[in-house]
C-alpha beads as a LAMMPS data file, in Angstrom:
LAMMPS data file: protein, C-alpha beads

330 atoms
329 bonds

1 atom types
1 bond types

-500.0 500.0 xlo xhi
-500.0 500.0 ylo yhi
-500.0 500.0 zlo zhi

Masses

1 110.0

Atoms # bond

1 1 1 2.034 30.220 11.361
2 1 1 4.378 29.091 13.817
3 1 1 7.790 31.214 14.193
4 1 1 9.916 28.049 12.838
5 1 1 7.158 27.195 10.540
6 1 1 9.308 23.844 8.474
7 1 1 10.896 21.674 10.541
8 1 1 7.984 20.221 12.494
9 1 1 8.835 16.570 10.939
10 1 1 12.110 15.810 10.197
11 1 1 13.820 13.023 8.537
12 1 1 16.723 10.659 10.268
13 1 1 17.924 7.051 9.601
14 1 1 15.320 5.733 11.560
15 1 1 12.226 7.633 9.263
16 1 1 10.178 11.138 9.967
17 1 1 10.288 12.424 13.154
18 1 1 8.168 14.962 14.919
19 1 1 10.318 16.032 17.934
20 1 1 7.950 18.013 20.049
21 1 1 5.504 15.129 20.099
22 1 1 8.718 12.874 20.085
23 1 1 7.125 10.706 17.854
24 1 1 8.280 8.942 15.010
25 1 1 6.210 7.819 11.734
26 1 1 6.595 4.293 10.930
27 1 1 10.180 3.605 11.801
28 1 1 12.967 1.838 10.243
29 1 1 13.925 0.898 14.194
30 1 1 12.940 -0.017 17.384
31 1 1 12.034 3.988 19.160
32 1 1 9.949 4.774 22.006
33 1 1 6.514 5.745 19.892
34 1 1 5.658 5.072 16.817
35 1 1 2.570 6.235 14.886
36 1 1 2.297 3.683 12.193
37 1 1 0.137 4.510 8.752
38 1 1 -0.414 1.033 7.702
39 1 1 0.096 -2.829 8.526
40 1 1 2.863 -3.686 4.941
41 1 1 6.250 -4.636 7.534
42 1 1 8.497 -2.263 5.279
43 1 1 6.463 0.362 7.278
44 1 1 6.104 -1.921 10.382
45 1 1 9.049 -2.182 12.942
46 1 1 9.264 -5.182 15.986
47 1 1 10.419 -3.705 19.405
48 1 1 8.796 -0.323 19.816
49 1 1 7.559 0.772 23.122
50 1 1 4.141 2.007 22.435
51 1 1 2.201 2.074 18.756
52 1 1 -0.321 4.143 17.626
53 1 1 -2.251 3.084 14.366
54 1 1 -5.829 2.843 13.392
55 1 1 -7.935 -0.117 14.977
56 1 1 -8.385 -1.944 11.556
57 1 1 -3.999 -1.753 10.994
58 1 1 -3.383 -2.720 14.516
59 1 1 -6.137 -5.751 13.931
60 1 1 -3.629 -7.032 10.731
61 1 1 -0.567 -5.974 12.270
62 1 1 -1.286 -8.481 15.360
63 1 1 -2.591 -11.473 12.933
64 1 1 0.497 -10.997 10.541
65 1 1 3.217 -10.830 13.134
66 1 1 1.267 -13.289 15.630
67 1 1 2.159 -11.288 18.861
68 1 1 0.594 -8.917 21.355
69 1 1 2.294 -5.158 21.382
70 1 1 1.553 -1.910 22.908
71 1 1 -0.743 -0.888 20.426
72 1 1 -3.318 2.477 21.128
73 1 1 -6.160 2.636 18.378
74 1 1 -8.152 5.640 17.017
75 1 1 -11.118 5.867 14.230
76 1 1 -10.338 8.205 11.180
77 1 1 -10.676 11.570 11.949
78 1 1 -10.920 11.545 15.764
79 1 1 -8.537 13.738 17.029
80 1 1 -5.813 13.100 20.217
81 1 1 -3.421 15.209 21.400
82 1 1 0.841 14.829 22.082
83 1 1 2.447 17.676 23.846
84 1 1 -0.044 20.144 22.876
85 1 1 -0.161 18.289 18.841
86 1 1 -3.283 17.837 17.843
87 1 1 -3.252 14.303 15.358
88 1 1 -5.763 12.597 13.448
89 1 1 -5.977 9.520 11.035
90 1 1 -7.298 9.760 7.682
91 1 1 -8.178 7.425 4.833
92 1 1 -5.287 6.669 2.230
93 1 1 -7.231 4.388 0.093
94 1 1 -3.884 2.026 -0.164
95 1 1 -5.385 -1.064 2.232
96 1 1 -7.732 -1.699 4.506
97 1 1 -6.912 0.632 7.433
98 1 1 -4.186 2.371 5.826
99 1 1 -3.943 6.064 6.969
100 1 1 -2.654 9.742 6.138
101 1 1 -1.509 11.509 9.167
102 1 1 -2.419 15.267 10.042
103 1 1 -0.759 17.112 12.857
104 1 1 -1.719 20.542 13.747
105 1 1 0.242 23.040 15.982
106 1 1 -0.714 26.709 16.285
107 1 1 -3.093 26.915 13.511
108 1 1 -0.136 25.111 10.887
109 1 1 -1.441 21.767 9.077
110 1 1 1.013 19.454 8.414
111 1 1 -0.045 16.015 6.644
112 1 1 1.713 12.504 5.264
113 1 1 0.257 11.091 3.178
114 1 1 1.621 7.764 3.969
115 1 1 1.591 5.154 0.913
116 1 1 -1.908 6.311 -0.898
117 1 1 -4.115 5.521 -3.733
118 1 1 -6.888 7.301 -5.886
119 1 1 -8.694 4.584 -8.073
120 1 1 -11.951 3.225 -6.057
121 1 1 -11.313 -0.174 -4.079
122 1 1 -14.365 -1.425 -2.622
123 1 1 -11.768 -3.685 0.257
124 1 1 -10.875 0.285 1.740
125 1 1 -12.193 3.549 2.469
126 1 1 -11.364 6.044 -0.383
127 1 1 -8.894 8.397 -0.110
128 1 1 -9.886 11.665 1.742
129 1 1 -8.984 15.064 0.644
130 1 1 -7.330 17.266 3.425
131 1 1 -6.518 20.513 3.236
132 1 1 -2.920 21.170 4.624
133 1 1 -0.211 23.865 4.924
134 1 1 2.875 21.123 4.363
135 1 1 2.915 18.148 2.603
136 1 1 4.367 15.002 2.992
137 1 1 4.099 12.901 -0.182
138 1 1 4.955 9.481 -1.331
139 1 1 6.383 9.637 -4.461
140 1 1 6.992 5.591 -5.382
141 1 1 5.575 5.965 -9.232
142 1 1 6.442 9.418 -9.549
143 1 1 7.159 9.728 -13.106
144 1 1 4.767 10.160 -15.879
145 1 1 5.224 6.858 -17.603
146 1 1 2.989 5.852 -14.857
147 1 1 -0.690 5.949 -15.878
148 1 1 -3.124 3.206 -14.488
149 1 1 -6.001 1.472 -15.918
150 1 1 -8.974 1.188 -13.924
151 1 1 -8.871 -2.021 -12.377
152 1 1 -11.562 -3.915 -13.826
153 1 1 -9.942 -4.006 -17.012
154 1 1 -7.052 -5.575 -15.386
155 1 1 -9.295 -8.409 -13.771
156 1 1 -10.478 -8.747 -17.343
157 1 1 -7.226 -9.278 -18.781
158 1 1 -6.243 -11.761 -15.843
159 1 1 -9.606 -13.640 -16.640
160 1 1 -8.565 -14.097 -20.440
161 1 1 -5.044 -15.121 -19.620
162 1 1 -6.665 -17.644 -17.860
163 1 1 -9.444 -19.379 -19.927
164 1 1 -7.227 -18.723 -22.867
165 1 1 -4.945 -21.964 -21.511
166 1 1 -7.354 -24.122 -19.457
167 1 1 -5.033 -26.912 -20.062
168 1 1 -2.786 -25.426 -17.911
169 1 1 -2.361 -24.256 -14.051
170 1 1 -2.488 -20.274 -13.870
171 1 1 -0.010 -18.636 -10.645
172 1 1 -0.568 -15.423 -10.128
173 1 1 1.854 -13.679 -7.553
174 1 1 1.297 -10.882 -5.836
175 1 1 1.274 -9.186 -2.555
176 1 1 -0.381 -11.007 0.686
177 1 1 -2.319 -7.881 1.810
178 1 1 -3.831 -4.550 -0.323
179 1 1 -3.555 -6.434 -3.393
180 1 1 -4.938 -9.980 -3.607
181 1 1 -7.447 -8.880 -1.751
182 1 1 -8.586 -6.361 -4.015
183 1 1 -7.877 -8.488 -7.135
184 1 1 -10.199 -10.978 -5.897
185 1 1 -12.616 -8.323 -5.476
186 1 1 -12.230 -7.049 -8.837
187 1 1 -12.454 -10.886 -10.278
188 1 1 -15.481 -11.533 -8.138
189 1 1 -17.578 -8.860 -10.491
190 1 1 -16.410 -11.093 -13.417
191 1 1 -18.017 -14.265 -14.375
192 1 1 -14.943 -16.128 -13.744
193 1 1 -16.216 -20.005 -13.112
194 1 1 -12.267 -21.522 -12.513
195 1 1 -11.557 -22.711 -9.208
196 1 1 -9.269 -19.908 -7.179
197 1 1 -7.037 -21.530 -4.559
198 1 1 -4.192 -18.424 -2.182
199 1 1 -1.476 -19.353 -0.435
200 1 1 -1.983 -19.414 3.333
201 1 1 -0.103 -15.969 3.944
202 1 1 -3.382 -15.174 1.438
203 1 1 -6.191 -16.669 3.064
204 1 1 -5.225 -15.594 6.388
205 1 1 -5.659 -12.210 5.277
206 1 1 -8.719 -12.830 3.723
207 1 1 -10.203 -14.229 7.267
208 1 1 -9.052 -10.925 8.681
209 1 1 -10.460 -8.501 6.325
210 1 1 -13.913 -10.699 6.308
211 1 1 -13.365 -10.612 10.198
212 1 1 -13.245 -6.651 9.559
213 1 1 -16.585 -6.511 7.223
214 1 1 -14.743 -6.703 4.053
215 1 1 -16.297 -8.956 1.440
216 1 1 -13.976 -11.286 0.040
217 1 1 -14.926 -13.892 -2.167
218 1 1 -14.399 -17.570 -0.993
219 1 1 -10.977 -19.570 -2.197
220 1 1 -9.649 -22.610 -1.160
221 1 1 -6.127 -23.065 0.385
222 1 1 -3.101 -23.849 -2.141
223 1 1 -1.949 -27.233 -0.815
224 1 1 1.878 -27.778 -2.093
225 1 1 1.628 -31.955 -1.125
226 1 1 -1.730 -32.189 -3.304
227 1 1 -1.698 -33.537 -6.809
228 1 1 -0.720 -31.167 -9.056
229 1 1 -3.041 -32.122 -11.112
230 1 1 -6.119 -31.232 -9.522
231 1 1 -4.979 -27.586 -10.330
232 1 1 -4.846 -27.966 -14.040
233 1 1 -7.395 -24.966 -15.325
234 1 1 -7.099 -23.028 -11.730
235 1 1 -5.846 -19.760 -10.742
236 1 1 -3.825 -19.777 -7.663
237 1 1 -2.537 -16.246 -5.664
238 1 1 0.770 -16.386 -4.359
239 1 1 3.027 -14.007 -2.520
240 1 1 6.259 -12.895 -4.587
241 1 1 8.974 -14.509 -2.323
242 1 1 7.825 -17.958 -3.561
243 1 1 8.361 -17.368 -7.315
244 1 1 11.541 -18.951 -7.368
245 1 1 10.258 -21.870 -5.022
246 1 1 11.335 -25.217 -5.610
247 1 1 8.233 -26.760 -5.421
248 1 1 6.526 -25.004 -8.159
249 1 1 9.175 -27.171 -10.350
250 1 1 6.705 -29.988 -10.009
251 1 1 4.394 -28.710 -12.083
252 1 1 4.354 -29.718 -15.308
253 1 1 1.762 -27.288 -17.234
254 1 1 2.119 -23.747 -15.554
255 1 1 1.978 -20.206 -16.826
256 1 1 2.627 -17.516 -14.794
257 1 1 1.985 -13.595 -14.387
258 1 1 2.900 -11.325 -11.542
259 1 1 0.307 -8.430 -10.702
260 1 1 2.360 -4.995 -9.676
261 1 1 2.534 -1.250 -10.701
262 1 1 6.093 -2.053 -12.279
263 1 1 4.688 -4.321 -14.778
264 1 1 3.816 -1.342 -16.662
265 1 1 7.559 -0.462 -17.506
266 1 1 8.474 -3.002 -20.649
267 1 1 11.827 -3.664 -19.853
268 1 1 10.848 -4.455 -16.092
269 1 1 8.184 -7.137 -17.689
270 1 1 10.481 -8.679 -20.092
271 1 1 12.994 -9.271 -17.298
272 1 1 11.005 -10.814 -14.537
273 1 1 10.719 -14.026 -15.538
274 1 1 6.970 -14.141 -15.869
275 1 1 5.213 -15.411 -18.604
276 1 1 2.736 -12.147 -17.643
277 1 1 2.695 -8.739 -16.480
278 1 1 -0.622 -7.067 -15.316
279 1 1 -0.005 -3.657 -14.521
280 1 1 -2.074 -2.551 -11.186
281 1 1 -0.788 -0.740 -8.112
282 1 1 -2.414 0.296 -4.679
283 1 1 -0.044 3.781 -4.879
284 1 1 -0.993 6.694 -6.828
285 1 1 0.489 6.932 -10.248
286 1 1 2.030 10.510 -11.080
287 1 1 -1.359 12.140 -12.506
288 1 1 -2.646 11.286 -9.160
289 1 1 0.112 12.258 -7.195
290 1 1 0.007 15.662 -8.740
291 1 1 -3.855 16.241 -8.506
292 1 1 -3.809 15.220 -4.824
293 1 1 -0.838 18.070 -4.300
294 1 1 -3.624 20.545 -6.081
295 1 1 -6.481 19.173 -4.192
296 1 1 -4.376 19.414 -1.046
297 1 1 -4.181 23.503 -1.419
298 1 1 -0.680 23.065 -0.082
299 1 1 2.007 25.525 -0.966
300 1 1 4.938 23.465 0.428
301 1 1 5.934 19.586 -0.588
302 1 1 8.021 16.825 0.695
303 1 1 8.542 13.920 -1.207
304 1 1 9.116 10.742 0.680
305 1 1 9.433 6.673 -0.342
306 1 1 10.050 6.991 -3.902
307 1 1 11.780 8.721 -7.113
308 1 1 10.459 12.300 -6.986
309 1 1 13.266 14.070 -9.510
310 1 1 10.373 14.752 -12.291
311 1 1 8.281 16.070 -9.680
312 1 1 10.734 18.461 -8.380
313 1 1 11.184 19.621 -11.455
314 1 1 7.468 19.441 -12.521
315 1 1 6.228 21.527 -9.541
316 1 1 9.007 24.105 -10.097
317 1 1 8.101 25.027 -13.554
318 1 1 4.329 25.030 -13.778
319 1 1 3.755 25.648 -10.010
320 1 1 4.225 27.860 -7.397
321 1 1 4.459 24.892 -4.925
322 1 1 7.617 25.173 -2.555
323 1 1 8.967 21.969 -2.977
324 1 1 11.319 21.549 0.672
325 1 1 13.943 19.048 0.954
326 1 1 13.738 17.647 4.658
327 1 1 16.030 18.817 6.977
328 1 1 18.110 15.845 8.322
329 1 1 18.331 15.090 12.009
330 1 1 20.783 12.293 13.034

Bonds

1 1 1 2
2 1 2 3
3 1 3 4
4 1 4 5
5 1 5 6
6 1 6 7
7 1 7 8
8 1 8 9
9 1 9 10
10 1 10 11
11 1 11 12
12 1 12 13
13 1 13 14
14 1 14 15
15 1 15 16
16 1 16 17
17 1 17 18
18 1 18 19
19 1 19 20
20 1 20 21
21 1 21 22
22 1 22 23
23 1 23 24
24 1 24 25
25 1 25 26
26 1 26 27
27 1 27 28
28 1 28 29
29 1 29 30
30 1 30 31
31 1 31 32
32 1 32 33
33 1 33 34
34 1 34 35
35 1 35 36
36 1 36 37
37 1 37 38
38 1 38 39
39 1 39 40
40 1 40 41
41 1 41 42
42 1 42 43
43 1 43 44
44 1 44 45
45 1 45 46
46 1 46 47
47 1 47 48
48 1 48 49
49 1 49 50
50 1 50 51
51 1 51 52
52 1 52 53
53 1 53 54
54 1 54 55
55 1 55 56
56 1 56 57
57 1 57 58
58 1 58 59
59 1 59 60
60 1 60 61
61 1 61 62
62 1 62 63
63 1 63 64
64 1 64 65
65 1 65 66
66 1 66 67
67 1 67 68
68 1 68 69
69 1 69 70
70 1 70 71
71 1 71 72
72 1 72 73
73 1 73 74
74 1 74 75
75 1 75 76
76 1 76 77
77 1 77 78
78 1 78 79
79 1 79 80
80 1 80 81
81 1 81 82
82 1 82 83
83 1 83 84
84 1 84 85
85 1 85 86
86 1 86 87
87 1 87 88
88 1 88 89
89 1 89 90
90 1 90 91
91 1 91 92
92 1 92 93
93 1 93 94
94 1 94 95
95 1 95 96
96 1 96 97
97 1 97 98
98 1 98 99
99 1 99 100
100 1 100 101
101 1 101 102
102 1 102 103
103 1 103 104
104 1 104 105
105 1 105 106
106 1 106 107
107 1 107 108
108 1 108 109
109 1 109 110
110 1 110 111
111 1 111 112
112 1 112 113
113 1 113 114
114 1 114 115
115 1 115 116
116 1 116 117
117 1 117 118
118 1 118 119
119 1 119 120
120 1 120 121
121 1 121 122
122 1 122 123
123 1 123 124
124 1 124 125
125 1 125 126
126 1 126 127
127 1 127 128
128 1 128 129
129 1 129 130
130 1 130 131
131 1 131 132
132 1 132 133
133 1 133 134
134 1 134 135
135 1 135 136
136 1 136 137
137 1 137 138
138 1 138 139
139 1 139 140
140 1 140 141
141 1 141 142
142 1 142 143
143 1 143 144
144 1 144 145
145 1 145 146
146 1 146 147
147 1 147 148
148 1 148 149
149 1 149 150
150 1 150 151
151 1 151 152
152 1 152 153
153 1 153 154
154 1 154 155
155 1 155 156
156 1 156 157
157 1 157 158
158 1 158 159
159 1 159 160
160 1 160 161
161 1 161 162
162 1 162 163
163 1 163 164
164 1 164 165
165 1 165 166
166 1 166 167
167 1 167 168
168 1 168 169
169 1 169 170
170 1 170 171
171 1 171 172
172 1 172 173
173 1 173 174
174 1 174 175
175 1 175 176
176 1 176 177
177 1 177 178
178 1 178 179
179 1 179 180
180 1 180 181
181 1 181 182
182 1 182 183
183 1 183 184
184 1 184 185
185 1 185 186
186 1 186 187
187 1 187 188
188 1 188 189
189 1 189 190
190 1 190 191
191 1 191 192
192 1 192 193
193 1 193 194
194 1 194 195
195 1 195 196
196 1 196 197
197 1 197 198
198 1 198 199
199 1 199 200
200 1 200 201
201 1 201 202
202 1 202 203
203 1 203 204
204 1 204 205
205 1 205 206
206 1 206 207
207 1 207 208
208 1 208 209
209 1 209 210
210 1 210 211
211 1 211 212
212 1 212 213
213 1 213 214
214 1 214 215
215 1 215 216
216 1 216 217
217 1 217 218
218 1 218 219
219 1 219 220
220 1 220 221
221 1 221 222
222 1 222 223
223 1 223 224
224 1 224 225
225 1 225 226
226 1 226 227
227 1 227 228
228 1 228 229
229 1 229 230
230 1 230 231
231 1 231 232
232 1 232 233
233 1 233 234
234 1 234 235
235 1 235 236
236 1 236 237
237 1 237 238
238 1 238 239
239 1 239 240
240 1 240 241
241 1 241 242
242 1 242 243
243 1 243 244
244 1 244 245
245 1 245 246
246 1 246 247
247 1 247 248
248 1 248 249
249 1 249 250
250 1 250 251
251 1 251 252
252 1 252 253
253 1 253 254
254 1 254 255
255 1 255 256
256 1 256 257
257 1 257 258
258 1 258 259
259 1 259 260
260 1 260 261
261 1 261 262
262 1 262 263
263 1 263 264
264 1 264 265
265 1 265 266
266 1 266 267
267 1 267 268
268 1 268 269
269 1 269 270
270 1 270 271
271 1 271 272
272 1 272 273
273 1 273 274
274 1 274 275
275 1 275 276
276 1 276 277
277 1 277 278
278 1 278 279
279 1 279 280
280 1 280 281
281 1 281 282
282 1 282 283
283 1 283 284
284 1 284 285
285 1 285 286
286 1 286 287
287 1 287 288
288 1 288 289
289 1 289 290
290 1 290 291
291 1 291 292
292 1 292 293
293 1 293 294
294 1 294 295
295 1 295 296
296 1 296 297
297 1 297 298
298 1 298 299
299 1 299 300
300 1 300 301
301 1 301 302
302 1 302 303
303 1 303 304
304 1 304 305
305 1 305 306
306 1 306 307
307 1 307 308
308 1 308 309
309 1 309 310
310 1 310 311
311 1 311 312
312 1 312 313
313 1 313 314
314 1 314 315
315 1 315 316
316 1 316 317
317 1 317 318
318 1 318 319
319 1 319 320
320 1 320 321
321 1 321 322
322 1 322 323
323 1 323 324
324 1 324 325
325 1 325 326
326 1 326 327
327 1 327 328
328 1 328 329
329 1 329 330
């Protein structure tokens, strides 16, 4: 172990930062080099010098922001160095390309997780164990009210909710990338025989990930100027931001559901404004969270991107787990 064996990533207004390599880990602003873990913008940020990501993020990252950048690629598990750091990408099962990052530096291990998942999804690799000295956690459903079902129960229940009002048009929102794509995976083992029409934002991530051998089953395009109803008995994908569109007003017959991790909390669901909530996230819910810290062999934790005030306290009582609160660089 190194001398000053807990401060080799930091954490500063701008995100984690590992100053020998002076590299930061997807920023919150514009820095020299970035290493980012996946292609969602809240872990994206324009104006960077240099990138480093995986080949399959940097492929999304250029189609969703429609720009060239600095970007250097590497395949999972092939290793480069920084200033004597040796780093690697590994599989985080949250999208398609979507990484944990190891960094190794006189025999220590230190690895983020990045955003991560542990059910199977067939449009990303699975998450890979690695065995690490530190550990750098998410923690976004940290608390054990979070349990998930497996998915295909989910696209079961979406299925019903549809052919249970054919007379009307079914929108589903839910997140352009990770998500719809892996919901129409899920749907696609389901004899479902309604018509399924995405928003653009949608379908041009399901050209990419097709582009990037991912098997997506075919939709057509949601067309906002086309008569309404030709969508009566459909289920349509759209991204969040447009569920308080304008437009939707001119449909007449609608019912509507909104696919997310948070639909499993009640009070969240009976708020929304959806006529639905189908619980199903692309982040580890807090079973997983805690057998990935086990799995891990790690003895120290960080918690990062999420409520992590249970875990704490879990990990303190039933573990021997060092749970380390970052040390704060400005």
């Amino acid at each position: 172990m190194r001398k000053d064996s807990s401060d080799l990533i930091k954490y500063s207004s701008s995100g984690l930062y590992c100053e020998l390599a002076d590299l930061w880990i997807d920023p919150k602003k514009p820095v020299r080099k970035a290493i980012i873990t996946h292609a969602h913008m809240d872990h994206f940020t324009f104006g960077c010098d240099e990138y480093i990501s995986t080949h399959e993020t940097a492929v999304i990252i250029k189609e969703r922001i429609g720009k060239e950048i600095n970007i250097k690629t590497y395949d999972y598990e092939k290793e480069f160095k920084i200033n004597g750091i040796k780093i690697s990408f590994h599989p985080s099962g949250h999208i398609l390309g979507s990484s944990q990052i190891k960094f190794i530096l006189a025999g220590e291990i230190w690895l983020i997780t990045g955003d991560f998942k542990r059910q199977k999804d067939e449009t990303c690799k699975d998450y890979e164990i690695v065995k690490t000295d530190y550990l750098i956690s998410e923690s976004t459903f940290g608390l054990p009210i979070f349990k998930w079902d497996e998915p295909q129960k989910t696209a079961t229940d979406i299925t019903k909710w549809v052919n249970s009002s054919k007379e009307k048009t079914s929108i589903l929102f839910c997140y352009s990338l990770g998500k719809a794509q892996r919901l129409l995976n899920e749907i696609s083992k389901i004899n479902f025989k309604n018509n399924i029409f995405t928003h653009r934002s949608i379908s041009k991530i399901n050209n990419c990930y097709k582009k990037l051998g991912i098997n997506i089953v075919d939709t057509k395009t949601f067309e906002q100027a086309k008569n309404n109803e030709d969508y009566k008995g459909s289920l349509i994908l759209l991204p969040p931001a447009l569920s308080k569109n304008s437009s939707l007003k001119n449909f007449k017959d609608i019912q509507t559901g909104f696919a997310s991790g948070w639909m499993s909390i009640r009070a969240l669901r009976k708020r929304s404004g959806y006529d639905k909530g189908f619980p199903i996230s692309d982040h580890a819910d807090w079973h997983a969270i805690l057998d990935t810290i086990k799995e891990s062999q790690t003895k120290n934790v960080f918690f990062h991107h999420g409520d992590s005030e249970s875990l704490n306290r879990y990990l303190k009582e039933k573990t021997s787990i060092n749970v380390i609160e970052f040390e704060y660089k400005k």
